[in-house]
N, C-alpha and C positions, 0 to 999 in steps of 0.2 A: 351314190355310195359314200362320197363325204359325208353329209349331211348324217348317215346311218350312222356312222363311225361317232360322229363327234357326241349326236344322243345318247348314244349305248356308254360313252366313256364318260358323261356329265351324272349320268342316271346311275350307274355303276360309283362313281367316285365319291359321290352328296349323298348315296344312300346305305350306307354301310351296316343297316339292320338289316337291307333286304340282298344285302351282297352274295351270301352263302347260298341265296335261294336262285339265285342267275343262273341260265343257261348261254354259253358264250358261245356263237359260232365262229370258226377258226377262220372261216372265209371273210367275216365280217370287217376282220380289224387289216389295218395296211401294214405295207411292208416292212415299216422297221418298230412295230410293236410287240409282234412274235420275234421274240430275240431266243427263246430256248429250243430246243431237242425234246422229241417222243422217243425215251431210250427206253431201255427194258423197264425200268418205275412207272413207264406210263403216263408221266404227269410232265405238261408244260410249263416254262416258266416265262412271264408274260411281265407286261409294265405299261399303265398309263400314266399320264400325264399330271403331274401334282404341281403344290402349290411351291410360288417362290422362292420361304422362307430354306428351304428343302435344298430347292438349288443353293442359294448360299453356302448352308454349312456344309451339303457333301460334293456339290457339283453335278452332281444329275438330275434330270426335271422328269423323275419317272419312280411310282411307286409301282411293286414287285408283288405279283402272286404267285400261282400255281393252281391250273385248271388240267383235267383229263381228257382222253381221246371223247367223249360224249358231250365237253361244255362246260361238262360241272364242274365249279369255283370250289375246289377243295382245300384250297390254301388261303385264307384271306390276302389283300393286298393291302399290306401293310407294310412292309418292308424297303427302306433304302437301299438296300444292296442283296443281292441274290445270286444265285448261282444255279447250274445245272444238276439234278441227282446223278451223285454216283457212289457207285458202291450201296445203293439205299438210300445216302445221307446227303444233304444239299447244305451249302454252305450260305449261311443266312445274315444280317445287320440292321443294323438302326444308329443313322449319326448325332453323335454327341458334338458340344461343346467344343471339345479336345480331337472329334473326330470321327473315326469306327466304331461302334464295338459287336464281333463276331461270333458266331456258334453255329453250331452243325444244327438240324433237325432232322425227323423223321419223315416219313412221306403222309405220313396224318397230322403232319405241321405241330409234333411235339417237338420240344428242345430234347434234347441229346444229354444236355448236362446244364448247370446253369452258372458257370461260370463266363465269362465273359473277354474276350482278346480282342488286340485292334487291327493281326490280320490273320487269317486262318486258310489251314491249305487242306485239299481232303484224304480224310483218312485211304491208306493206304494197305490196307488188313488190318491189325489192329491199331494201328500210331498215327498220326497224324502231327505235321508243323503247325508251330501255330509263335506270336511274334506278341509277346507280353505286354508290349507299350510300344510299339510302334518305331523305337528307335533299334532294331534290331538285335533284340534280345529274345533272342530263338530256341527254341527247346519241342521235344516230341511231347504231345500229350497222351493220355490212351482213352477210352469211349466213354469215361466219367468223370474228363477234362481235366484230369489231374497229370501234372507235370510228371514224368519218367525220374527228371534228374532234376537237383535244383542249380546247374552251373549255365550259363547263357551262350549261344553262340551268334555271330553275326552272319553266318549264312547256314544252311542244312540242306543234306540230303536225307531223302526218304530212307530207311533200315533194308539192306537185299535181301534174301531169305533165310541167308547165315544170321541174321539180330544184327548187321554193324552197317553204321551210317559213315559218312562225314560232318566234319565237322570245319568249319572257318571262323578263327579269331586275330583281334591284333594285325586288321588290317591298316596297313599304313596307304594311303592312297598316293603318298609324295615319291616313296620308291617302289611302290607296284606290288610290295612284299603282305605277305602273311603269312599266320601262323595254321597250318593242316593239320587234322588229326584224324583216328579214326574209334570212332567209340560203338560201346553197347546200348542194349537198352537199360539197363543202368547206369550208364554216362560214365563207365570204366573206359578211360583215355589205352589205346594197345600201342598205338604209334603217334610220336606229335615231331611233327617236321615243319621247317622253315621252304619258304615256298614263292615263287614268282604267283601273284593276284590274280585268277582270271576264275570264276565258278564255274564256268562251263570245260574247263582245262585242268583235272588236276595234276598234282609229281606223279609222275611214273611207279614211283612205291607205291602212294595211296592206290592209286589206282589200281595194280593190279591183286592188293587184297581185297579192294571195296568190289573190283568188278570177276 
């Protein structure tokens, strides 16, 4: 069964004109290559084993496709970083230089929008996080990758079904303190409160508008 395993991944990986035309059996591969879910999209999300340079710059020695319940390679494997569909939309990458850079696609392995983020969280209805450069400059985008508001936050919550998120800035990490707020989707600030640091803990105000 090794032996099976290591052809199909040598043959699949060196031949990438005949890759779309593969048939993948699920029983085939071992146990920590099937890393995704058969959820309602239908489609697995899968990883072989690539070359070194790969691990280097992002840390993991596995490129990323998406095959369906019959085998078929419907996603090429291409990708350094991948994720599960949801909502329809799978959250996808390729590392640079610098890092990440991420975007949504569809389940026919189109992009979603072509802008580009270094970390992306999944859309939500219609908004989704997503973190501009990597240094925690956070904002919701909407399904044409365009920013909601142009003001940054260093942490977010997803919008409830009233439109209003949280929002954290002006974290001081020396006295534990930040700044809480709660905004729209137009990044109209309703309440901004000083606040002990914890994201999973907000003030008792935010909290019981946000929830």
């Amino acid at each position: 069964m090794k032996k099976i395993v290591v052809i199909l991944v040598l043959l699949l990986f060196f031949s990438p004109n005949l890759i779309l035309a593969q048939k993948i059996s699920v029983s085939t591969f071992s146990g920590d290559t099937i890393i995704g879910l058969f959820e309602k999209d239908n489609l697995l999300l899968f990883g072989f084993k690539c070359e070194p340079s790969c691990l280097q710059i992002s840390g993991s020695s596995y490129k990323y496709g998406y095959m369906d319940k019959t085998g078929n390679l419907v996603i090429p494997v291409i990708y350094d970083i991948a994720y599960d569909f949801y909502e329809g939309l799978a959250i996808v990458g390729k590392c640079t230089d610098t890092g990440y850079s991420q975007w949504h696609i569809t389940p026919k392995g189109e992009r979603l929008y072509y802008k580009n983020y270094v970390d992306v969280h999944n859309f939500i209805g219609k908004y989704a996080i997503v973190d501009k450069d990597g240094c925690y400059h956070m904002c919701h985008i909407n399904k044409k990758g365009e920013p909601l508001y142009t003001q940054t936050y260093q942490w977010l919550y997803n919008f409830n079904p009233r439109g209003e998120a949280i929002g954290i800035r002006n974290i001081n990490l020396n006295k534990n303190i930040c700044t809480w707020v709660i905004l729209d989707i137009k990044g109209t600030e309703s309440l901004i409160i000083k606040g002990e640091y914890n994201v999973d803990n907000p003030p008792k105000k935010i909290e019981s508008i946000y929830y």
